[in-house]
Structure formats: C-alpha cells, structure tokens
VOPAGU-2260 file (C-alpha; in pm, 1 decimal, decimal comma):
REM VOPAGU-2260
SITE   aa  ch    i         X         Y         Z
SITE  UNK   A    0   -3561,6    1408,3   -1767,4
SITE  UNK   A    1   -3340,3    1304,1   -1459,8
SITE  UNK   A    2   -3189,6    1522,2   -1252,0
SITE  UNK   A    3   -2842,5    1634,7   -1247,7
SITE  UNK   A    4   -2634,6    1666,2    -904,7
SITE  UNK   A    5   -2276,7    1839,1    -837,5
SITE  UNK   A    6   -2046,1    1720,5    -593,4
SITE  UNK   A    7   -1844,3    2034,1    -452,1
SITE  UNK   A    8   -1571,1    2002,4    -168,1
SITE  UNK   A    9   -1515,1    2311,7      12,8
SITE  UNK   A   10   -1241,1    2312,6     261,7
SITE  UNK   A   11   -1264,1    2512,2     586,8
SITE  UNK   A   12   -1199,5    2580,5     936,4
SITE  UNK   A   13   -1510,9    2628,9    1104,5
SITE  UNK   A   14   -1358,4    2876,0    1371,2
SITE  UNK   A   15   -1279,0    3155,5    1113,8
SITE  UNK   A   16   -1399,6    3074,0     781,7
SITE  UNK   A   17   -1762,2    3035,3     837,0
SITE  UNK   A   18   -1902,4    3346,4     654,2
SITE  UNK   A   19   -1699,0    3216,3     334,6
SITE  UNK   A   20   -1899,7    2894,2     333,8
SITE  UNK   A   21   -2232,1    3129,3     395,3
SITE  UNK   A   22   -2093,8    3328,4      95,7
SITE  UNK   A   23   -2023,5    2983,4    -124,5
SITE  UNK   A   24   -2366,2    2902,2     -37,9
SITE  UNK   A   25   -2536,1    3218,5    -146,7
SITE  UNK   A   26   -2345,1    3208,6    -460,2
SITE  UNK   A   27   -2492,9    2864,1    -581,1
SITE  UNK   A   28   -2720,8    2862,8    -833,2
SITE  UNK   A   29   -2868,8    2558,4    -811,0
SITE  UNK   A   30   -3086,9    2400,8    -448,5
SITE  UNK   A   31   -2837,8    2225,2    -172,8
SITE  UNK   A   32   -2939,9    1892,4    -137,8
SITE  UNK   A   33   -2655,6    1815,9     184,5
SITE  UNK   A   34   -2406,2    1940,6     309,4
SITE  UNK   A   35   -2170,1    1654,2     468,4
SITE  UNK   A   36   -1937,9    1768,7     707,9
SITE  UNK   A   37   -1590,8    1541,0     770,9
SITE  UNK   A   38   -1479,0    1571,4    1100,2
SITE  UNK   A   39   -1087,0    1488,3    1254,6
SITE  UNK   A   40    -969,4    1372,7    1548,8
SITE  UNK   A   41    -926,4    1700,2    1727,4
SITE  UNK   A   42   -1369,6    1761,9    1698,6
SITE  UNK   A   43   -1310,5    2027,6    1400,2
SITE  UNK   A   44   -1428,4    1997,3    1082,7
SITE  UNK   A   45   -1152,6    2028,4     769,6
SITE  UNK   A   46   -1399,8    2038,7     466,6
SITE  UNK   A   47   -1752,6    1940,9     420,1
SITE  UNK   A   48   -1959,6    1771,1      71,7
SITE  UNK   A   49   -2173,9    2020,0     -40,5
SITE  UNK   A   50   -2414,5    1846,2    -323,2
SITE  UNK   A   51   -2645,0    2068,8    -545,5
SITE  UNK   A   52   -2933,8    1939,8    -747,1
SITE  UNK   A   53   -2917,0    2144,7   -1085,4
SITE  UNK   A   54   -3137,3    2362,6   -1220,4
C-alpha cells in the first residue's frame, strides 16, 4: 500500500503567531514529515509547507 502525503500551507508571522502554528501542529492527525519555511527579503518568514504522511 503506498503512502499518502498532504501538502498544507499555513501562513504566519513568526513574531506573534507562533503558538497558532504549535496549535496547527498539535491538531494534525497524521506524522509531520517537514515543515518548509519561505523566507522574504526583510529575514521573516510569511508561511511555511507543512507535509503530513497519512495515517
């Protein structure tokens, strides 16, 4: 049987919105494979790839 994987953007500010991502993360039911962070210009990250191996 092959695996299954979801793709999930999550957008944040990484300043002020950090325990939402902790929450997101919590919430998942299936295991976090990577988490891919996209940084800008100004050395902050605006939304990171979160990918989840399903159960």
């Amino acid at each position: 049987m092959a695996s299954k994987y979801r793709v999930h953007k999550f957008e944040i500010k990484m300043a002020k919105d950090q325990y939402k991502l902790e929450e997101f993360l919590n919430s998942m039911n299936g295991e976090v494979v990577s988490i891919i962070p996209n940084s800008v210009p100004a050395a902050d990250i605006d939304f990171v790839l979160i990918v989840e191996k399903r159960r």
